[in-house]
C-alpha positions as CSV (number, residue, x, y, z in Angstrom):
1,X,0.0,0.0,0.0
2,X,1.1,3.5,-0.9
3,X,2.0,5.7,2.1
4,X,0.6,9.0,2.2
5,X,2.4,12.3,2.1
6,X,1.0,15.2,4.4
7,X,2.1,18.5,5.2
8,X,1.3,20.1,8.1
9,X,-1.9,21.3,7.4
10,X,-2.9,18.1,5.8
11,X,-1.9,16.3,8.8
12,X,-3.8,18.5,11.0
13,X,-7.1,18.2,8.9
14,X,-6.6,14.2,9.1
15,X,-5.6,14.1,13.0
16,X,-8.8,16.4,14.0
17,X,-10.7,13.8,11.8
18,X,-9.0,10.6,12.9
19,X,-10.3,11.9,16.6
20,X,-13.6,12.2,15.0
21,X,-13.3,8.5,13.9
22,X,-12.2,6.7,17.0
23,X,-14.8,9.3,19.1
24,X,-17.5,7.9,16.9
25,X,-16.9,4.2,18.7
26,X,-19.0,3.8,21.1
27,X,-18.4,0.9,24.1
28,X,-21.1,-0.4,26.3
29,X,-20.2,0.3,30.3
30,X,-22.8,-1.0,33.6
31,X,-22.9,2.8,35.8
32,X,-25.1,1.5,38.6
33,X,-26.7,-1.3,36.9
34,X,-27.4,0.1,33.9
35,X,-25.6,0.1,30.3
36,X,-24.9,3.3,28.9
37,X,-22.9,3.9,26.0
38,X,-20.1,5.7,26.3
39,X,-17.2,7.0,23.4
40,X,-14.5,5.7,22.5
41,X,-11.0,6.6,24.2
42,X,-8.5,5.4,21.7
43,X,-7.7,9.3,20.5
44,X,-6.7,10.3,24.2
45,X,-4.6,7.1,24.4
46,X,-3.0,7.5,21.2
47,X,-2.4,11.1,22.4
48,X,-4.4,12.9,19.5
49,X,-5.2,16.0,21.1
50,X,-1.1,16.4,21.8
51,X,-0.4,15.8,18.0
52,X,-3.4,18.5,17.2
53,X,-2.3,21.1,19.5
54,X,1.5,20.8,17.7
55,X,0.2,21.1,14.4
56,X,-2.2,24.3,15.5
57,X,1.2,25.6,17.5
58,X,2.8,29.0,16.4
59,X,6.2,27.9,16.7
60,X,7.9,26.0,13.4
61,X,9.6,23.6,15.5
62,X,6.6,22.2,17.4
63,X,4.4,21.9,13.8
64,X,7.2,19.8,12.8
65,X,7.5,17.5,16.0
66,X,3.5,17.1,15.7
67,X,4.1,16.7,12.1
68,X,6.6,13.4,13.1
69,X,3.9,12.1,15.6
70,X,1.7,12.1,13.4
71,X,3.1,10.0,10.3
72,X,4.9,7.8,13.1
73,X,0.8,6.8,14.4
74,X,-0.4,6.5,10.4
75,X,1.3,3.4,9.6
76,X,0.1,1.9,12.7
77,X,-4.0,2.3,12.1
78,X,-6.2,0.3,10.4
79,X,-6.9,0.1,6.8
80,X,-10.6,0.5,7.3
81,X,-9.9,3.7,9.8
82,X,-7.4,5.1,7.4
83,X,-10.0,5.0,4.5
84,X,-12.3,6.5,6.6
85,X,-10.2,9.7,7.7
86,X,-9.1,10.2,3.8
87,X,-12.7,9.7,2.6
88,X,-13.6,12.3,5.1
89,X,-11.3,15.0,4.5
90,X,-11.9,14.5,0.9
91,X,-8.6,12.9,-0.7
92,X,-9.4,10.1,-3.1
93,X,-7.4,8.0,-5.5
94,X,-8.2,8.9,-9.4
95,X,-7.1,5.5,-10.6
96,X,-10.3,4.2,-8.4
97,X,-12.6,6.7,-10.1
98,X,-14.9,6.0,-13.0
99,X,-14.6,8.1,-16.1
100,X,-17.9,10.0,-15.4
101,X,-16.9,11.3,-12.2
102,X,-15.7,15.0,-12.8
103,X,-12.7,14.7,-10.6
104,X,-11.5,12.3,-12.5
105,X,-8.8,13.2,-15.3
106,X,-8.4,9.6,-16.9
107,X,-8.6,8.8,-20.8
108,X,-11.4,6.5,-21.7
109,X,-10.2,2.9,-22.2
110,X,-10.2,2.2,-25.9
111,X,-11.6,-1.6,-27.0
112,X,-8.7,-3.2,-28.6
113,X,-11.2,-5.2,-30.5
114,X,-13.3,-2.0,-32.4
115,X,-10.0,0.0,-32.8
C-alpha cells in the first residue's frame, strides 16, 4: 500500500478527523446497573489531542514535532480507519474513479477489438 504524504496542514485536517473516527466508537459500560454507551478513548490514548495542538502551534519547530507524531501513528492504524479519515477530508485516489466522475482526469479505455 502507498503511504501518504501530508504536510502540516494536511496532517492537521486528518488528525482532527481521525479523533472524530475513533470518538464515533462507542463501548457499552454498567454505571449503577445500567448500560450506557459511552465513546470511545483510543484518540486520548494515542495522544491525538497532543499531535493536534503541535500542528495548531505557532512555533515551526513544534508543527514539525507534531508533524513526526503524526506519520509515526499512520502506519500503525487500520486500513478500514485510514480510509475513513481520507474519505472524510476529501482525498481520493483517481485510478479508483470512474470516467464520469468530474474529478477524475483519466482517458477513456479504448476496445482493442473496435479499434
Amino acid at each position: 500500500m502507498e503511504l501518504e504524504i501530508f504536510t502540516t496542514e494536511t496532517a492537521l485536517d486528518a488528525a482532527t478527523e481521525l479523533r472524530r473516527v475513533l470518538a464515533a466508537r462507542t463501548h457499552r459500560r454498567k454505571v449503577l446497573g445500567q448500560e450506557v454507551l459511552v465513546p470511545g478513548q483510543l484518540g486520548e490514548a494515542l495522544q491525538l489531542p497532543r499531535i493536534i495542538n503541535r500542528l495548531q502551534s505557532k512555533q515551526q519547530r513544534f508543527r514539525e514535532q507534531g508533524l513526526d507524531d503524526f506519520q509515526e501513528l499512520w502506519p500503525t492504524l487500520s486500513v478500514t480507519t485510514r480510509e475513513k479519515v481520507l474519505n472524510a477530508i476529501g482525498w481520493y485516489d483517481p485510478k479508483d474513479l470512474n470516467w464520469e466522475d468530474k474529478r477524475s482526469n483519466r482517458r477513456p479505455i479504448i476496445d482493442p477489438d473496435n479499434a
